[in-house]
C-alpha positions in Angstrom: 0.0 0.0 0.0 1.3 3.2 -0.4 0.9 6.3 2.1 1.2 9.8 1.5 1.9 12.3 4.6 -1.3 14.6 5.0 -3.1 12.6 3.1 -3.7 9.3 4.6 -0.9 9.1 7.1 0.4 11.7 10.0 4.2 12.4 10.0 4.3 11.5 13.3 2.8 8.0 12.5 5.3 7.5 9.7 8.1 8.7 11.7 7.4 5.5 13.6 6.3 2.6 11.7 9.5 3.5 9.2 11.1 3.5 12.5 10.1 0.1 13.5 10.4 -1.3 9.3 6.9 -2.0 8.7 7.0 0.8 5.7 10.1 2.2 3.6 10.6 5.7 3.0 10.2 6.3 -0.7 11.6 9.7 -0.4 10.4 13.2 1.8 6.5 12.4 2.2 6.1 9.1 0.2 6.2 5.4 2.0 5.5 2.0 1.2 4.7 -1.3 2.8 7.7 -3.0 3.6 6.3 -6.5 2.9 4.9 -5.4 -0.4 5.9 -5.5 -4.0 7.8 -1.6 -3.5 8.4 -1.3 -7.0 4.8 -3.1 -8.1 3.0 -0.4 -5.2 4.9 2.8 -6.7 3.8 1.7 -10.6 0.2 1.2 -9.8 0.0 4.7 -7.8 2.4 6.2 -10.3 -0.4 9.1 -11.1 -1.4 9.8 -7.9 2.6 10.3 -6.4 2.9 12.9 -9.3 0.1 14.6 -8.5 1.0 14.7 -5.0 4.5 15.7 -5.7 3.5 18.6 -8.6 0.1 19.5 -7.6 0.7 22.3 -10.7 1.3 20.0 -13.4 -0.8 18.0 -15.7 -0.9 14.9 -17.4 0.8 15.4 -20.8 1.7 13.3 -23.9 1.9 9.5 -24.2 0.4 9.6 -20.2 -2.1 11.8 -21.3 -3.1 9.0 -23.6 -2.6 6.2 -21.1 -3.6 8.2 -17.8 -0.7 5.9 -16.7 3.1 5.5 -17.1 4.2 3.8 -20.1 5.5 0.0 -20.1 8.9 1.1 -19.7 8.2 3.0 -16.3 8.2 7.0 -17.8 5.7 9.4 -16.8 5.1 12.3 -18.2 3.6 15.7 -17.2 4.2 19.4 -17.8 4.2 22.0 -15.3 6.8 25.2 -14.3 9.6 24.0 -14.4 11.6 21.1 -16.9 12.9 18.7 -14.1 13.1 14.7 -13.9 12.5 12.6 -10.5 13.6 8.8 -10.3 11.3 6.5 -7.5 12.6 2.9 -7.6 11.4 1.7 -11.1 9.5 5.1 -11.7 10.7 7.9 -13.7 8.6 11.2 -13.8 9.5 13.8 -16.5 8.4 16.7 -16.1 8.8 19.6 -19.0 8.4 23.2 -19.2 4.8 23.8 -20.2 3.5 26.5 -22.6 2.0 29.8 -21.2 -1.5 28.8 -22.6 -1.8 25.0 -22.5 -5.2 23.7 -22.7 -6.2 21.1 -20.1 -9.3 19.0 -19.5 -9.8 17.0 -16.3 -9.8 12.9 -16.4 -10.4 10.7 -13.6 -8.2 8.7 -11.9 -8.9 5.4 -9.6 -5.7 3.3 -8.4 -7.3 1.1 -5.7 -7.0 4.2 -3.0 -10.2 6.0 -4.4 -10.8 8.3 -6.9 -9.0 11.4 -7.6 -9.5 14.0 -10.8 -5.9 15.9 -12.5 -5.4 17.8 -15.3 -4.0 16.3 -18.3 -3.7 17.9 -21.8 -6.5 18.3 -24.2 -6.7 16.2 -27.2 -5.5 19.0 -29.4 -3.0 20.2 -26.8 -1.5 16.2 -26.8 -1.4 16.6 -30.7 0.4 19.4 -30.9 3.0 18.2 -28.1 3.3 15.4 -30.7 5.4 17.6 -33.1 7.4 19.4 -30.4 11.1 19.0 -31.8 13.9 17.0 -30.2 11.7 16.0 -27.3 11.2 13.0 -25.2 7.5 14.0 -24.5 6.8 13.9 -28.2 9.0 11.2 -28.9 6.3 9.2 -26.3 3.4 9.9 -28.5 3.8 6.8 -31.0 2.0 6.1 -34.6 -0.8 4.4 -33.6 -1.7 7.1 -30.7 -0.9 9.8 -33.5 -3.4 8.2 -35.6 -5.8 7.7 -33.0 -6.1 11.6 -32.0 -5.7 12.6 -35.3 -8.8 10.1 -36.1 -10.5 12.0 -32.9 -10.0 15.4 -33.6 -11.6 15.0 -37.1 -14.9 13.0 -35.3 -14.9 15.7 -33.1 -14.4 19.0 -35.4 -16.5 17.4 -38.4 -13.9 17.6 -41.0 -9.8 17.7 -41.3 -10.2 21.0 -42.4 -12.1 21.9 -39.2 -9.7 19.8 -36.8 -6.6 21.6 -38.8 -8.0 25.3 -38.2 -8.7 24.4 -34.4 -5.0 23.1 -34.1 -3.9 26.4 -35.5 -5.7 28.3 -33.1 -4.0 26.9 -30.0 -0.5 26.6 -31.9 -0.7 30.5 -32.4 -1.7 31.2 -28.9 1.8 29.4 -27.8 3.6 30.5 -30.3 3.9 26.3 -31.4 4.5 27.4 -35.4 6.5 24.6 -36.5 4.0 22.4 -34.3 0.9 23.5 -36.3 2.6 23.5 -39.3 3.6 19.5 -38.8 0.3 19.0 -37.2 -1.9 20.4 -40.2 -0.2 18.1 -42.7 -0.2 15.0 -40.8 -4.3 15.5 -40.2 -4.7 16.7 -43.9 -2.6 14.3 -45.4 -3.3 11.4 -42.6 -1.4 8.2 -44.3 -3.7 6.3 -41.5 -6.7 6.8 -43.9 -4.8 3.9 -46.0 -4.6 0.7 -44.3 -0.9 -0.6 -45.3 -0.1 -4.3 -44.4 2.7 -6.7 -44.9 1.4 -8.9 -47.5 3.5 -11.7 -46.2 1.7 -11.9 -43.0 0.3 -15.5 -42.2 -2.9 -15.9 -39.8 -3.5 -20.1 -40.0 -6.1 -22.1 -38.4 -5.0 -25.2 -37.1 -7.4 -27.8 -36.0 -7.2 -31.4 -34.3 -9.5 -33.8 -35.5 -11.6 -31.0 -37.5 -12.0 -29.0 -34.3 -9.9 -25.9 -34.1 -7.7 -25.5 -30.9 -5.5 -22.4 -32.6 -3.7 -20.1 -34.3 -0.5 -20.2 -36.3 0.4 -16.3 -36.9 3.4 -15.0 -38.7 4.2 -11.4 -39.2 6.9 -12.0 -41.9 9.5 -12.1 -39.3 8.5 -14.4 -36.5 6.3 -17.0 -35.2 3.2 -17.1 -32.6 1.3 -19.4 -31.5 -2.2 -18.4 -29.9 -4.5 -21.5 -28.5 -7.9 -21.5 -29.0 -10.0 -20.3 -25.6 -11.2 -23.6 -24.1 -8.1 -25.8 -25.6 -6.0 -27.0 -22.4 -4.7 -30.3 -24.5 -0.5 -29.7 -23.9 -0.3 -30.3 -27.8 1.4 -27.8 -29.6 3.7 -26.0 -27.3 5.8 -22.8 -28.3 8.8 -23.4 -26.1 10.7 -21.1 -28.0 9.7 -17.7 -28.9 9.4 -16.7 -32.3 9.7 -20.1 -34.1 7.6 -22.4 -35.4 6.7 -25.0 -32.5 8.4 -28.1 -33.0 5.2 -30.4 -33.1 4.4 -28.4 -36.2 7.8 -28.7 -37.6 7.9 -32.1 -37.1 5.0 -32.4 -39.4 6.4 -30.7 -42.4 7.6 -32.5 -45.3 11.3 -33.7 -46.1 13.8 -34.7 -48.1 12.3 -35.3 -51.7 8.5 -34.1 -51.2 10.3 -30.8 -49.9 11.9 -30.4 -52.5 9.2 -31.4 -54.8 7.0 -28.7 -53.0 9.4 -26.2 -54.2 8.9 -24.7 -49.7 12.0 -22.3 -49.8 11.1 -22.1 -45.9 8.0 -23.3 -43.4 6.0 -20.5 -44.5 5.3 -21.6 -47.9 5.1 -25.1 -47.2 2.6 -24.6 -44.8 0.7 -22.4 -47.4 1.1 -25.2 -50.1 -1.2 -27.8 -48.0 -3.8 -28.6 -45.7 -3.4 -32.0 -44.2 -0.8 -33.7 -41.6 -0.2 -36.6 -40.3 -1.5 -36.5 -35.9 -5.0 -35.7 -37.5 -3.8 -32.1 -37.7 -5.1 -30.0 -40.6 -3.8 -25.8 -41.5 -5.0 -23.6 -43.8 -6.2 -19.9 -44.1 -9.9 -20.4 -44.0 -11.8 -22.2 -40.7 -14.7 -23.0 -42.7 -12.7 -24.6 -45.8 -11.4 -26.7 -42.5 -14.3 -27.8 -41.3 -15.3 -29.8 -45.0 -11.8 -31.7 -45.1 -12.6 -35.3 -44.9 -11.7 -36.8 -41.5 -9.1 -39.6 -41.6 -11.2 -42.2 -40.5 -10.1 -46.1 -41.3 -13.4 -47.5 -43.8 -11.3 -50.9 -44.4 -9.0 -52.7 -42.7 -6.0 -53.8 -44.6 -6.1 -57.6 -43.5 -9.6 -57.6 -45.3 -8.2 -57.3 -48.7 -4.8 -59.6 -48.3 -3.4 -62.9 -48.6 -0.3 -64.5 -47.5 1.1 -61.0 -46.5 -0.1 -59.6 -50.7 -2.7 -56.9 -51.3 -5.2 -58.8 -53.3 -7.8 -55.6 -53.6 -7.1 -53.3 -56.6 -4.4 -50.6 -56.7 -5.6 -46.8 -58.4 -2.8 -45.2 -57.3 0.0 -43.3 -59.1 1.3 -45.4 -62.3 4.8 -44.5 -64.1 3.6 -43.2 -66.8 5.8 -43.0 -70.1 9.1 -44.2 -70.0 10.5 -40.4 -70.5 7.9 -39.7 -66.8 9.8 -41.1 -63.6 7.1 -42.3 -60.9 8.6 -39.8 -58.7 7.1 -36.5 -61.0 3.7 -39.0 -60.8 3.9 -38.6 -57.2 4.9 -34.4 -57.6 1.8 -34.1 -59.6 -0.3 -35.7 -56.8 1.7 -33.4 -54.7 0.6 -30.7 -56.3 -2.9 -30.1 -54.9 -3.0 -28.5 -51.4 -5.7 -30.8 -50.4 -3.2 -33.9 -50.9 -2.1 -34.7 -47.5 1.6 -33.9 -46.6 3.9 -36.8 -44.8 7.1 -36.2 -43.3 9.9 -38.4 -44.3 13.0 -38.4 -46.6 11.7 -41.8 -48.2 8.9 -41.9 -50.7 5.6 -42.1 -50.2 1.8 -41.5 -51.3 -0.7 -40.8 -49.0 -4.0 -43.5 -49.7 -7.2 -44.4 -49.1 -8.5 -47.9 -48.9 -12.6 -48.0 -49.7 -14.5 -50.4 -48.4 -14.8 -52.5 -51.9 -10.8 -53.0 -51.8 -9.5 -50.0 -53.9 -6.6 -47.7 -52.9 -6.8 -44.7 -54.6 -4.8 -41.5 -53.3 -6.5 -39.7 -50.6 -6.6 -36.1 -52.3 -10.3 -35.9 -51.9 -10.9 -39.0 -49.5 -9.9 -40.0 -45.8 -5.6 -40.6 -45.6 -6.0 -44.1 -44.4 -2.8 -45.7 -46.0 0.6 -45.0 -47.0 1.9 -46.7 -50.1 5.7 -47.2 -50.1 7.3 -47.7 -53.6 10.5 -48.9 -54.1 13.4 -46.2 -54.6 15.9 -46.4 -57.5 19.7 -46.7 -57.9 20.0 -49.7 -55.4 16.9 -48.8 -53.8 14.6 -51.4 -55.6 14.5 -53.6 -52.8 13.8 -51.1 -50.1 9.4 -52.0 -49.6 10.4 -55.4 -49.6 13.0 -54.8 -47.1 10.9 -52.9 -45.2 8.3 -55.5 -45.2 10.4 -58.2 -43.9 12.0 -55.7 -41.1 8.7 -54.9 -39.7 7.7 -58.8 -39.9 10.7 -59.8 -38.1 9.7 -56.9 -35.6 6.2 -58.5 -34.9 7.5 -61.9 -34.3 10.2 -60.2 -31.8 7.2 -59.2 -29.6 7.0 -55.8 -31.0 4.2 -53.9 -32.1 3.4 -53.3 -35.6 0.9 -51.9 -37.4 -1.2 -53.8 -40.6 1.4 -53.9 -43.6 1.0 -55.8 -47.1 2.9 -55.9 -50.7 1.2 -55.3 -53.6 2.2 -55.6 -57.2 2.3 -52.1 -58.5 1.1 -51.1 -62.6 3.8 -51.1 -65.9 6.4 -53.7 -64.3 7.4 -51.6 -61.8 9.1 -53.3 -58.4 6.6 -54.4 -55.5 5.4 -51.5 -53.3 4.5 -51.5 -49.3 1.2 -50.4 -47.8 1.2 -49.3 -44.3 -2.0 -49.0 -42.7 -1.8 -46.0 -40.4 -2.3 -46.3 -36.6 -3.0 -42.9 -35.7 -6.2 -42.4 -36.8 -9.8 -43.5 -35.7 -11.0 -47.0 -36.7 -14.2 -46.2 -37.8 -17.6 -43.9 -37.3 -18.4 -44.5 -33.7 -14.4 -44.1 -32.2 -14.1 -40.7 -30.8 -10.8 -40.7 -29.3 -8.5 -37.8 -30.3 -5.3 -39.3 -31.4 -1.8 -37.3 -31.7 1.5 -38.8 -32.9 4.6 -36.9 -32.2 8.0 -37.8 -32.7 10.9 -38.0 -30.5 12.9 -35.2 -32.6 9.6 -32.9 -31.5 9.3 -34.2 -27.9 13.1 -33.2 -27.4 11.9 -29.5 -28.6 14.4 -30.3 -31.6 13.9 -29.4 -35.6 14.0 -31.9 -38.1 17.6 -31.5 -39.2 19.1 -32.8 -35.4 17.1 -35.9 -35.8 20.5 -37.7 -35.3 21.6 -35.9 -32.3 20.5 -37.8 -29.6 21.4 -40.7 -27.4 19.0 -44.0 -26.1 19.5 -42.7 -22.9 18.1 -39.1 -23.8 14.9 -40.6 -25.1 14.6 -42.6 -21.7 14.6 -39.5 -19.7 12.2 -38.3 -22.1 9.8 -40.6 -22.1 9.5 -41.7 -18.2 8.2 -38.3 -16.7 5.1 -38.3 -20.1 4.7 -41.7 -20.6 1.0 -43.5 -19.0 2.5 -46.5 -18.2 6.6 -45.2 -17.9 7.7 -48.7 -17.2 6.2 -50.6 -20.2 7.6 -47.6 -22.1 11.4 -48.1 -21.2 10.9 -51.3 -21.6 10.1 -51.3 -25.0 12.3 -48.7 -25.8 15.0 -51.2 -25.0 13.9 -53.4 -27.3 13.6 -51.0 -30.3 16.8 -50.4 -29.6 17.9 -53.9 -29.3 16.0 -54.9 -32.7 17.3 -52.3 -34.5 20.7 -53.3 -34.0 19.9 -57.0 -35.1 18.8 -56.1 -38.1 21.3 -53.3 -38.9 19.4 -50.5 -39.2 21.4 -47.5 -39.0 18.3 -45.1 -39.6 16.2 -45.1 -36.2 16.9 -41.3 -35.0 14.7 -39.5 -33.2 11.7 -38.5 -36.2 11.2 -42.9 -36.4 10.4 -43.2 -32.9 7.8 -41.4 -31.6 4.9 -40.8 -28.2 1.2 -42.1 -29.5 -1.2 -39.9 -27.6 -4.8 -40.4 -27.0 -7.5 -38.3 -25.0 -10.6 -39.1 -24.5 -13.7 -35.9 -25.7 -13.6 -32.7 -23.9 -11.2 -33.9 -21.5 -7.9 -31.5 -20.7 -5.2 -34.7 -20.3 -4.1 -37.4 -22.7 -5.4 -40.5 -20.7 -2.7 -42.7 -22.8 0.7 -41.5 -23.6 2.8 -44.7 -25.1 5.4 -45.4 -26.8 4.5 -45.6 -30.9 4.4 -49.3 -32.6 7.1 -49.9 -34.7 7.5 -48.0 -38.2 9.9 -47.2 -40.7 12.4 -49.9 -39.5 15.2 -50.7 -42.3 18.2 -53.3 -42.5 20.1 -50.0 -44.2 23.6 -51.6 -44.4 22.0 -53.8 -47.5 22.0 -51.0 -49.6 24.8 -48.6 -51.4 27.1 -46.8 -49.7 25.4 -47.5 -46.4 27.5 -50.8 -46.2 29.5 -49.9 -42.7 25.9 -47.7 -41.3 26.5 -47.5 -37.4 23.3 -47.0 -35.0 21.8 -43.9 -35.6 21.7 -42.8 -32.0 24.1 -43.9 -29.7 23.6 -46.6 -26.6 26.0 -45.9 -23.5 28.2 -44.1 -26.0 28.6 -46.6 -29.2 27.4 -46.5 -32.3 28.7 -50.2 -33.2 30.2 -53.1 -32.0 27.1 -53.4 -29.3 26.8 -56.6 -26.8 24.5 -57.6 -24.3 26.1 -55.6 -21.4 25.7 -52.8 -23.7 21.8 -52.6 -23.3 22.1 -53.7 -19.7 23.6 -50.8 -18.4 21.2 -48.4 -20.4 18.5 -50.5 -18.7 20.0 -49.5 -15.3 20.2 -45.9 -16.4 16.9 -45.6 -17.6 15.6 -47.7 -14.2 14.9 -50.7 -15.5 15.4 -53.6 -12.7 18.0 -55.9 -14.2 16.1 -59.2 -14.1 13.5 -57.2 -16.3 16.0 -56.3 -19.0 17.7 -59.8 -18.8 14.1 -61.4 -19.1 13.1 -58.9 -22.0 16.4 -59.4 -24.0 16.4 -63.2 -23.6 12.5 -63.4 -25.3 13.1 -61.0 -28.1 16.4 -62.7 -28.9 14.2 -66.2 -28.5 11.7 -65.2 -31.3 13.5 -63.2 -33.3 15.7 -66.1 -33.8 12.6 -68.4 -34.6 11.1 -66.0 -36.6 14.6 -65.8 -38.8 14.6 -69.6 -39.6 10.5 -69.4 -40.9 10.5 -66.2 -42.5 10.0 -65.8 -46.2 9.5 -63.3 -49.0 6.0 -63.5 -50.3 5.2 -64.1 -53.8 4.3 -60.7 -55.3 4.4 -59.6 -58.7 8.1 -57.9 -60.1 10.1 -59.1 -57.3 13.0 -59.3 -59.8 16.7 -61.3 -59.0 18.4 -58.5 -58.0 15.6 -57.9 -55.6 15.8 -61.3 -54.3 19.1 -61.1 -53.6 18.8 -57.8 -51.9 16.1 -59.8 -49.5 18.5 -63.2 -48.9 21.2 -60.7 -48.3 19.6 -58.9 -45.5 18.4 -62.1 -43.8 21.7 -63.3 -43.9 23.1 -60.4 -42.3 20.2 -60.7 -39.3 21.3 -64.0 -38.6 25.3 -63.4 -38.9 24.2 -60.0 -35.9 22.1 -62.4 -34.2 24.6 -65.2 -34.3 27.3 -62.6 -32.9 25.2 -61.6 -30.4 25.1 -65.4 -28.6 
């Protein structure tokens, strides 16, 4: 509280209680609370210590506007004499006013009652606007320029009118160069033209069709503003001014970015509509709201056998020879309503109907991701893939629905992926979010590698729903991946699966994401001698048993636990190695099935090491 001497404290009172430190002297007349918030009591009261201080002043430019100090702590008055007065984190300037200023009265309430002072009439503020090499003009921004000016014509009836009634109070204070300045601002006001940065961005962003906020970009910086009512911890700005990282992590890579032509986030997000997590941008909330919702109509397992699509593929065909599948894909690509996938690897978003055909999901749910097979010694990569993942279910891992199908004009067998993140049908109203390690870390895209096992353990424990399970089976991705030689799980291939139930403000589960995009890389060129992507207890290569044991101590995981879990995946991965085998799909060429024989040979000679 503050206290003012002959006003709502005696000087002999304050003598005392200063005496005794129950208030602070703020200087000759002025106290505080000594328990309070000092420099929180003089801001708030800021007004009223002026007036107490300079009875003869008034309220004058940018205060005059604010009837309040400005952010940075300055008030300013005018009044006999120019002098400047500093109380903790308040600073009171004071200038020399004119012999005929014009003053109205405002009043003033600061939680002490209410008090009138004189502050400086609208065309009085104007003027002091244009006053040359001053602070107190130098207070008076744009937008409050424009503001009065905007007044003063409302109040005079024209700019003519407000101009001449400027003049009138310039020439009684000799302010000639004031009114002179003032008259062309009001007569030539640029704020009658609205002028905008054209590369401003104001996205909705909505979660299962229902919008929780807004992506804003000024053309320099990020902001993120939630929707009122959305308490989901979804989409976090951690950093100011950039881009949150669960967005970022949604944002296309590799090949579709560069087939998207996004020289930066701002025109990629522009160029589409539709995510992966269920997340879907764009400029317009109605346009939004008619998106198709990515709902599963079919289950893949319906239309296969023995591990083969046996529905009927729609999708993207090569085309001529002279037309690569690739610029098929770019042209699907092209429409905004085509839904984007991150990923340096190749892929079509799809949409399995309910009579077997997988078309791309431009106009229909995204249900499926098609995974064709790569070029220059990347033939074999879906059917790798394939037999990774397989090997990954039998280990005790789970995987989502996958199937090879033959693909149109003799080209190599593709994978379909049936996504995991979405609702299974009309009646499941879960809200479902995927987000990657890479985003969970608060890291972009392009540190995907720079991370350890043991980082994503302490990760995952304090957010997981069941924090045990979770470590657990992050010590078995890891383990799996190192059997089979993939040298690509970083931190955008593992990932959180969150679910929350309608209207509530907390994901009930938070678990670790089945297994996806798992690879034996060191088949293929020039990734021959491919290390772990992340390291384990400080290797890359060369991993054994008490390797994985001490991250399971690290991360907390009682040692019989580990020793159990490592012994069972081991088991059936083993078993699974000596029954597995390439299905029969059309265009599964030699050098393909080579490719496959040589990455199961190269499980069982890790596997074989390992014992």
């Amino acid at each position: 509280m503050l206290y003012l001497v002959g006003e709502n404290l005696d000087k002999a009172r304050a003598h005392y209680q200063a005496g005794t430190g129950r208030i602070v002297q703020l200087m000759r007349g002025i106290y505080a609370d000594a328990e309070e918030d000092v420099d929180g009591t003089v801001l708030r009261h800021a007004v009223r210590i002026a007036n107490y201080l300079y009875p003869r002043a008034y309220l004058s430019a940018a205060s005059a506007v604010l009837l309040a100090p400005t952010r940075d702590g300055r008030l300013f008055i005018s009044g006999p004499r120019s002098q400047r007065t500093r109380i903790r984190t308040l600073e009171i300037i004071q200038n020399t006013a004119p012999a005929h200023p014009s003053t109205a009265q405002a009043v003033i309430a600061d939680g002490l009652g209410e008090f009138r002072i004189d502050v400086s009439s609208l065309r009085h503020r104007f003027l002091e606007a244009f006053r040359l090499r001053s602070e107190h003009a130098a207070s008076v921004d744009e937008d409050m320029r424009a503001s009065l000016a905007g007044r003063l014509v409302e109040e005079y009836g024209s700019p003519k009118e407000a101009a001449d009634a400027l003049w009138a109070l310039a020439r009684e204070n000799e302010w000639y160069r004031e009114g002179k300045q003032a008259e062309r601002y009001i007569l030539k006001s640029p704020s009658l033209i609205e002028v905008r940065n054209e590369a401003t961005l104001d996205l909705v962003v909505a979660w299962h069709g229902q919008p929780i906020g807004a992506l804003l970009h000024d053309g320099f910086e990020w902001r993120w503003q939630p929707e009122n009512g959305f308490d989901l911890p979804l989409i976090q700005q951690r950093a100011p001014g950039k881009l949150p990282a669960f967005i970022l992590s949604l944002l296309p890579e590799g090949w579709l970015e560069r087939v998207l032509k996004g020289s930066d986030e701002r025109a990629v997000l522009y160029s589409g509509k539709r995510y992966m997590s269920n997340i879907t941008i764009g400029p317009d909330r109605d346009e939004i709201a008619t998106l198709p919702a990515d709902r599963l109509r079919t289950r893949l397992k319906d239309f296969c056998e023995a591990s083969v699509f046996t529905g009927r593929y729609e999708g993207p065909a090569r085309g001529s020879i002279e037309q690569s599948f690739e610029a098929n894909l770019a042209r699907l690509y092209a429409s905004a309503l085509t839904p984007r996938l991150s990923g340096v690897q190749v892929k079509a978003p799809m949409f399995l109907d309910p009579q077997g055909r997988l078309t791309p999901s431009t106009t229909e749910p995204f249900t499926h991701i098609l995974k064709p097979a790569g070029t220059g010694g990347f033939q074999a990569l879906p059917i790798v893939e394939f037999l990774s993942l397989t090997l990954g279910r039998s280990a005790g891992l789970e995987v989502p629905d996958i199937a090879l199908t033959g693909m149109p004009e003799g080209m190599p067998a593709a994978l379909i992926v049936e996504r995991f993140d979405i609702r299974s049908g009309d009646e499941d109203d879960r809200r479902i979010a995927l987000e990657d390690i890479c985003s969970v870390l608060d890291l972009p895209p392009e540190a995907k590698y720079d991370g350890t096992i043991e980082k994503i353990a302490r990760a995952v424990r304090p957010l997981s729903s069941a924090p045990e399970e979770d470590l657990l089976v992050l010590l078995k991705r890891a383990l799996f991946a190192w059997l089979i030689a993939d040298g690509d799980m970083h931190l955008k291939n593992l990932a959180l699966l969150k679910i929350a139930a309608p209207s509530t403000d907390c994901f009930e589960s938070v678990r670790m994401a089945p297994l996806y995009d798992a690879v034996t890389t060191s088949v293929f060129p020039g990734l021959e001698h491919d290390r772990m992507a992340l390291k384990l207890g400080g290797k890359d290569d060369r991993l054994r048993r008490a390797d994985f044991l001490r991250m399971a101590v690290t991360a907390g995981i009682p040692a019989g636990t580990a020793d159990t879990a490592i012994d069972e995946l081991t088991k059936s991965y083993s078993k699974a190695l000596d029954q597995i085998i390439v299905p029969n799909v059309p265009s599964i060429d030699a050098e393909i099935a080579a490719r496959a024989e040589q990455m199961l040979d190269l499980c069982r000679e890790r596997l074989k090491a390992w014992h």
